[in-house]
C-alpha positions as CSV (number, residue, x, y, z in Angstrom):
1,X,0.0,0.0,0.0
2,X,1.3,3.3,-1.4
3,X,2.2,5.9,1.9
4,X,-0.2,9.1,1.8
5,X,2.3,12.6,0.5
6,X,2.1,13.6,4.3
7,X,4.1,9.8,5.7
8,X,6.2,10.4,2.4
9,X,7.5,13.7,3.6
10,X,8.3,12.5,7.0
11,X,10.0,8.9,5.5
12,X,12.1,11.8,3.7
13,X,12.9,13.6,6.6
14,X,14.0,10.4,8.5
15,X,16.3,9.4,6.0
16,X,18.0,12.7,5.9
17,X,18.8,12.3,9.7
18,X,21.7,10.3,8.4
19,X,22.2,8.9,12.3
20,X,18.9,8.1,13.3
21,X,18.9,6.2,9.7
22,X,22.2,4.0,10.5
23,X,21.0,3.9,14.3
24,X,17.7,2.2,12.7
25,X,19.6,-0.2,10.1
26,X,22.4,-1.5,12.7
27,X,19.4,-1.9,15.7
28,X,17.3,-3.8,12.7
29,X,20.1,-5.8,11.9
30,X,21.0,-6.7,15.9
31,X,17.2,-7.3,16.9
32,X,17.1,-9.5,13.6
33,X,20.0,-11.9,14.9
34,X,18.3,-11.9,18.0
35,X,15.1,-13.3,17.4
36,X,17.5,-16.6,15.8
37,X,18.9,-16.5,19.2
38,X,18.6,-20.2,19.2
39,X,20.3,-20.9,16.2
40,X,23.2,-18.5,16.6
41,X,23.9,-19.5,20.4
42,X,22.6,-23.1,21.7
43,X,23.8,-26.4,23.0
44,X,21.7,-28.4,20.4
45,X,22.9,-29.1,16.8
46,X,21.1,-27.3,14.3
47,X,20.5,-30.6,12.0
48,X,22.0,-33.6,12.6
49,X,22.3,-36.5,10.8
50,X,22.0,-40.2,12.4
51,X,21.9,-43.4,10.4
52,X,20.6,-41.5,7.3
53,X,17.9,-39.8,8.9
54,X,18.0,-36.1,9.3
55,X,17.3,-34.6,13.2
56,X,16.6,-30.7,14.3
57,X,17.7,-31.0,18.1
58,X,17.1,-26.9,18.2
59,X,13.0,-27.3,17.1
60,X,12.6,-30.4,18.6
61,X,13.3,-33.1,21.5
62,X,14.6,-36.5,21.3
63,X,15.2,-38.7,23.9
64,X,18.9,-40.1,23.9
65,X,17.4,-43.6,23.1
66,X,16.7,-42.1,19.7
67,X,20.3,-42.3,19.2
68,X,20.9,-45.7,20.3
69,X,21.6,-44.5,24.4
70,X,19.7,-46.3,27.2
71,X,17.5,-42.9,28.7
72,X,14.6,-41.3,27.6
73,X,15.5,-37.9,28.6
74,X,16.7,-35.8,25.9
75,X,19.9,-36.5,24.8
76,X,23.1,-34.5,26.4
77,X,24.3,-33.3,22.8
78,X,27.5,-32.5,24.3
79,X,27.8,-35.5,26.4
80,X,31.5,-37.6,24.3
81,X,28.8,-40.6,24.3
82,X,26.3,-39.3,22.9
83,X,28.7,-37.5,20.0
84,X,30.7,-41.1,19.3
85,X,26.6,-42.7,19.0
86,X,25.8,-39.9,16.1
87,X,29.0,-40.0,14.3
88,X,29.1,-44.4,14.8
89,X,25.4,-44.9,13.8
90,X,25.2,-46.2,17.1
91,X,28.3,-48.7,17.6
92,X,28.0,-49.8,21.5
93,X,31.3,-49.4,22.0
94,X,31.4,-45.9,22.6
95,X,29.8,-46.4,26.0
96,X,33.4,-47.9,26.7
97,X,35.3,-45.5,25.0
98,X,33.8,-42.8,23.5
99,X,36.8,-40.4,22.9
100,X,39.1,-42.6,21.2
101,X,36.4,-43.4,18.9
102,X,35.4,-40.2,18.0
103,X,39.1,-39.5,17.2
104,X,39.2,-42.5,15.0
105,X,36.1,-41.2,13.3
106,X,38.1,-37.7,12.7
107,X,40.9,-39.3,11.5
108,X,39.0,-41.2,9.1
109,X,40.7,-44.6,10.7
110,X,37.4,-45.8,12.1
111,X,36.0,-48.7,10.2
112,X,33.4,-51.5,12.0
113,X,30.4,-53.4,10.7
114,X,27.6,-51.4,10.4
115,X,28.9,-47.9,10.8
116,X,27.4,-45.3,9.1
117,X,28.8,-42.0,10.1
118,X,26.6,-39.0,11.0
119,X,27.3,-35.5,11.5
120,X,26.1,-32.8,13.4
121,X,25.9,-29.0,11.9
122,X,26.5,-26.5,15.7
123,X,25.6,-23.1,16.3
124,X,28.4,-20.8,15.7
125,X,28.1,-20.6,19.6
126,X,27.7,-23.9,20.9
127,X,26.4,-22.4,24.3
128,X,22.7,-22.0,25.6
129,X,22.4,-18.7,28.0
130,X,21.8,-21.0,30.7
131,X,24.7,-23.7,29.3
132,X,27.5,-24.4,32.1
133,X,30.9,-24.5,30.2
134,X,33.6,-26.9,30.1
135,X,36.8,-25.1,30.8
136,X,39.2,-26.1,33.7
137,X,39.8,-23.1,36.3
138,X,37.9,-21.0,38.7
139,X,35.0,-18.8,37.6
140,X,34.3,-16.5,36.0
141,X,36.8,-17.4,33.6
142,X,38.5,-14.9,30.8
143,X,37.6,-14.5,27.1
144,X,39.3,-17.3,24.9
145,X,38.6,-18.8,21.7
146,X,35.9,-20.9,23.4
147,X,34.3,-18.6,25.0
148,X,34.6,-15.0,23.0
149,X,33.6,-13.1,26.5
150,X,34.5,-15.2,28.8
151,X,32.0,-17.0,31.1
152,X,30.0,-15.4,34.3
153,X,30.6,-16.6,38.0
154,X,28.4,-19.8,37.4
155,X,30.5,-21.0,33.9
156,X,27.8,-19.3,31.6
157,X,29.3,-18.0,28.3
158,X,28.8,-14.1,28.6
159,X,28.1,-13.7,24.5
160,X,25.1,-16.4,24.9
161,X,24.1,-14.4,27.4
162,X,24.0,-11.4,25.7
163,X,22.3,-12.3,22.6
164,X,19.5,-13.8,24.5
165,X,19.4,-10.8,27.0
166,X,19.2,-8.3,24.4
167,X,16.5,-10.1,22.8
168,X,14.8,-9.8,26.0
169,X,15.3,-6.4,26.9
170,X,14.0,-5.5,23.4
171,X,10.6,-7.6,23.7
172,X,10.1,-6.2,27.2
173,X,10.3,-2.7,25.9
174,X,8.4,-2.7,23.4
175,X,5.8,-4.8,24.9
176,X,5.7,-2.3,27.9
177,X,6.4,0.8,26.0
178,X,3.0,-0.1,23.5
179,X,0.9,-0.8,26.2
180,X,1.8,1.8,28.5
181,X,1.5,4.9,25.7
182,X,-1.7,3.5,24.6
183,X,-3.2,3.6,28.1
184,X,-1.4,7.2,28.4
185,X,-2.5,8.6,24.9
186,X,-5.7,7.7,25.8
187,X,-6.6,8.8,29.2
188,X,-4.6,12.3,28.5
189,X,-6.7,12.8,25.4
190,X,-9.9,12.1,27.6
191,X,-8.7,14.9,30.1
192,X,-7.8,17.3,27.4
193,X,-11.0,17.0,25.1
194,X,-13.4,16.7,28.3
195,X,-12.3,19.6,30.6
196,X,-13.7,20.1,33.4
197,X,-15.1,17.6,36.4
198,X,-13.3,15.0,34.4
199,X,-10.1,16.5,33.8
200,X,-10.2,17.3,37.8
201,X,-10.9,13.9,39.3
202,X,-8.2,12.3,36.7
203,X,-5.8,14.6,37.5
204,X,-6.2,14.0,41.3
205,X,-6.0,9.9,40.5
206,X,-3.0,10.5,38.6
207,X,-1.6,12.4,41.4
208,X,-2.2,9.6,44.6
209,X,-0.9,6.9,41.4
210,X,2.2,8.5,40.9
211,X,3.0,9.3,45.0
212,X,2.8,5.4,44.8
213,X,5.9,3.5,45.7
214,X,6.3,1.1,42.2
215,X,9.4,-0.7,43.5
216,X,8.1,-1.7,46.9
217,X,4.7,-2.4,45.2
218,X,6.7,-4.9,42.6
219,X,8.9,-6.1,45.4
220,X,5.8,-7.1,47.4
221,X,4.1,-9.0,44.4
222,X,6.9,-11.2,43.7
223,X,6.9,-12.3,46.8
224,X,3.0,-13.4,46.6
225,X,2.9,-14.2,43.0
226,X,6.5,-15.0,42.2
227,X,8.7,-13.5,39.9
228,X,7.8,-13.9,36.2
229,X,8.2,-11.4,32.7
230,X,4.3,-11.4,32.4
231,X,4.0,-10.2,35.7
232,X,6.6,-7.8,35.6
233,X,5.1,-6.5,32.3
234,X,1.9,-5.5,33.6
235,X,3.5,-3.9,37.1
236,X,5.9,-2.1,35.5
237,X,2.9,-0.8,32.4
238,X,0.4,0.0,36.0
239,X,3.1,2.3,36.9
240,X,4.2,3.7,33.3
241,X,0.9,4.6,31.8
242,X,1.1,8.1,33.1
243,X,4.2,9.4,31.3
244,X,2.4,10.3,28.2
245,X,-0.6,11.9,30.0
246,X,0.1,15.1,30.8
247,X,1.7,15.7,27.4
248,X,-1.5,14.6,25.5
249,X,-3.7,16.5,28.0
250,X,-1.8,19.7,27.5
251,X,-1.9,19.4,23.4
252,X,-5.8,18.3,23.5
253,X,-6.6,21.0,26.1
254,X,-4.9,23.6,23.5
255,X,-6.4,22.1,20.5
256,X,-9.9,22.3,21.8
257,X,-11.6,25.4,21.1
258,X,-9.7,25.2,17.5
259,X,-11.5,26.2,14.8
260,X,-11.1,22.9,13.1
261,X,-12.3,21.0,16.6
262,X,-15.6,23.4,16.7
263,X,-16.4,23.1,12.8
264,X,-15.9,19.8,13.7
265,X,-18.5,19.6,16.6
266,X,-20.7,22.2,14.7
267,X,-21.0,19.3,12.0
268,X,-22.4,16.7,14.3
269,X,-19.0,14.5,14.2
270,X,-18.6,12.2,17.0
271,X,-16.2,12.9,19.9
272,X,-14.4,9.8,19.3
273,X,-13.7,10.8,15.7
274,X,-12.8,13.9,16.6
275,X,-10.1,12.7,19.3
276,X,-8.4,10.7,17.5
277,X,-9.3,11.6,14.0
278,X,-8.4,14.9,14.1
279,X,-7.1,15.9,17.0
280,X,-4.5,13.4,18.4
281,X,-1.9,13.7,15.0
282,X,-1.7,17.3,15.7
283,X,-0.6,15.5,19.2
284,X,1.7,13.4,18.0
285,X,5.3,15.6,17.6
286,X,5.1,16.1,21.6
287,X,3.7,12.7,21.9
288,X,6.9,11.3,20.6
289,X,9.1,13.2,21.6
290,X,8.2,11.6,24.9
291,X,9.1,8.2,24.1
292,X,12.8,8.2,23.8
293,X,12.4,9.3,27.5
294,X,9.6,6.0,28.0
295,X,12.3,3.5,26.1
296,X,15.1,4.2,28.0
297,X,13.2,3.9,31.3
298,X,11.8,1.0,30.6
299,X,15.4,-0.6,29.7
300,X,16.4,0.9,33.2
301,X,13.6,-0.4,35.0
302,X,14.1,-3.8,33.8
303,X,18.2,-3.4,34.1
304,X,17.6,-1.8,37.7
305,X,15.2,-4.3,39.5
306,X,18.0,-7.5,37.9
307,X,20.6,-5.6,39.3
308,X,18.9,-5.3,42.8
309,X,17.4,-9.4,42.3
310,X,14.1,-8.2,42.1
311,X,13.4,-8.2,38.7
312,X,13.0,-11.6,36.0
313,X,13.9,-15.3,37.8
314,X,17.5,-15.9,38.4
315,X,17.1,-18.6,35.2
316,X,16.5,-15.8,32.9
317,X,19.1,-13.8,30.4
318,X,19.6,-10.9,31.7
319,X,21.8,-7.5,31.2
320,X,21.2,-6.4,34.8
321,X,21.6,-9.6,36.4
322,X,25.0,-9.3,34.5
323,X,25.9,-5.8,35.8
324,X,25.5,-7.5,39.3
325,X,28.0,-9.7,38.2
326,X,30.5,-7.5,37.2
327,X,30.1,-5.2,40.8
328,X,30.3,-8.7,42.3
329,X,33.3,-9.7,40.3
330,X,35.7,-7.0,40.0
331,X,38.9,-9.2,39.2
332,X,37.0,-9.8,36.1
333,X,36.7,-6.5,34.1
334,X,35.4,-8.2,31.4
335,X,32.0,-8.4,32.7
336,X,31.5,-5.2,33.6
337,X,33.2,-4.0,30.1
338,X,30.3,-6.1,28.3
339,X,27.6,-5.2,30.3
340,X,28.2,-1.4,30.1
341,X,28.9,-1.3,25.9
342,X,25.5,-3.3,25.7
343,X,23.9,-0.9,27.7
344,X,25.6,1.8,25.6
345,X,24.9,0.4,22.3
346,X,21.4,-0.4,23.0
347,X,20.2,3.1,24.8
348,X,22.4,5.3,22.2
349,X,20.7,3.4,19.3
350,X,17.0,3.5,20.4
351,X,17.3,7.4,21.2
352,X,19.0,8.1,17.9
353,X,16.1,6.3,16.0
354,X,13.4,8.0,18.1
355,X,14.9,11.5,17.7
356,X,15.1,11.0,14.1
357,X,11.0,9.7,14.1
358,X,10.4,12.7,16.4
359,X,11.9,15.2,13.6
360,X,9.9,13.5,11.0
361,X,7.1,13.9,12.2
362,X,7.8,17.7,13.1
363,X,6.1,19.7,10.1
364,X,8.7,22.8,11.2
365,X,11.6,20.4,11.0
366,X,13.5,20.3,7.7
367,X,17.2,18.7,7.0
368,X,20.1,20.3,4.5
């Protein structure tokens, strides 16, 4: 579908914001990655092949006895048994000694009735975020050529962790950030447009809301409810909402008694339409310009409450829980080096794509 002249105009504008345009091409291509966390970073084989038959451990679970092992839990793909089983066809010696057979089968000096080798096709990072590494020594351990940035203080690799804890930053911030200036637009356009008795009472409901204290409030439901991202998306969006509505009040309270709003009203039109038909685009420039402020809260939010344990379970990916790691862990510089250029990276690129929808959408903004 063919934009309108008016979203042609502001697609121009963005793309002569030459940093808000690469800021939008590198986040697209990072977020992109992301969502194949699993097939970038995981400690499943992408396809594998065993006696001819073709396997996708990533999508799907199979039991180790689909391999030829002896338990129905799903097979430990990293396990030397399970690797000399796929790369055999199943040979039973490897349960005696899987290592030197798997070395045979490298060298190409393997040979036994009824082999068939298999393969396996890895992840460039053969690490889930949750995947305790291999590597003699003490925790956390420094970047190598195993691990690119070096593992946490419970053997984690810190790049898994990253790629699914940006991943989950992103989702909960845009989850959050929809909800919450939906909720925002619309109860400051009701104030605005309304006047009056209903703009008073809101105002005063906003004004006991916000005096409430969100952290203790979250701290206290995790406790009953126990921490989980659902519940922490709907805390943190009953404590967000109210960001955008003073903005929207203020540009609906101005935009009222407009002639456009009264010819408007004069021609029977209803007060819906007019809201948010007419009314809220004109909103929209301060409306924005807001959100840069909403994104980068909501990334804080989330980074703070990890950092202080309150915030997703200890299982999940986390950037905060990994800025607790690096305070915790300061003969490991590494970790807090990571944890503050993904924060960097991140923030700087959100804000530079918002300020550049924020100009486009400014009719008195124009670019050289």
């Amino acid at each position: 579908m063919a934009l309108s002249p008016l979203n042609q105009r502001r697609w121009r504008n963005f793309k002569r914001n030459r940093r808000a345009l690469w800021s939008l091409i590198i986040f697209t291509i990072t977020f992109g990655l992301s969502l194949f966390a699993e097939v970038l970073a995981n400690d499943r084989p992408i396809l594998l092949s065993y006696r001819g038959e073709i396997f996708a451990p990533v999508f799907k679970f199979y039991p180790e006895t689909a391999f030829g092992g002896d338990f129905k839990t799903e097979a430990d793909y990293g396990d030397p048994v399970v690797q000399c089983l796929v790369a055999t066809g199943g040979i039973e010696t490897c349960f005696d000694e899987p290592e030197e057979i798997l070395e045979q089968v490298k060298a190409g000096s393997f040979a036994e009735d009824g082999f068939e080798k298999g393969w396996a096709l890895w992840p460039l990072i053969p690490y889930s975020f949750d995947t305790p590494v291999n590597r003699p020594g003490a925790a956390p351990l420094p970047p190598n050529g195993q691990n690119w940035l070096g593992t946490d203080d419970r053997k984690r690799d810190v790049l898994a962790r990253v790629i699914y804890g940006f991943r989950l930053s992103i989702f909960f911030t845009l989850i959050v950030t929809t909800l919450a200036s939906v909720v925002g637009i619309v109860a400051g356009a009701i104030q605005g447009f309304f006047g009056g008795k209903t703009d008073l009472i809101f105002q005063r409901v906003i004004e006991i809301w916000g005096a409430t204290p969100s952290l203790y409030v979250i701290i206290i439901m995790f406790a009953i409810l126990g921490r989980s991202f659902w519940l922490l998306v709907l805390l943190t969006v009953l404590f967000g909402w109210t960001a955008l509505v003073g903005v929207v009040r203020a540009e609906f309270l101005r935009a009222r008694n407009l002639e456009y709003v009264r010819a408007a009203r004069a021609l029977g039109v209803s007060n819906r339409v007019i809201m948010f038909r007419h009314m809220l685009p004109n909103a929209m420039v301060a409306t924005v310009t807001m959100l840069p402020f909403i994104v980068t809260g909501t990334i804080s939010t989330l980074a703070g409450l990890d950092f202080l344990g309150f915030g997703l379970p200890s299982s999940a990916p986390s950037l905060g829980e990994l800025t607790l790691q690096a305070k915790q862990n300061l003969q490991a510089p590494w970790l807090g080096f990571t944890a503050f250029f993904a924060f960097a990276i991140m923030l700087s690129l959100l804000v530079f794509i918002f300020e550049g929808v924020r100009d486009a959408f400014d009719p008195r903004k124009t670019f050289s």
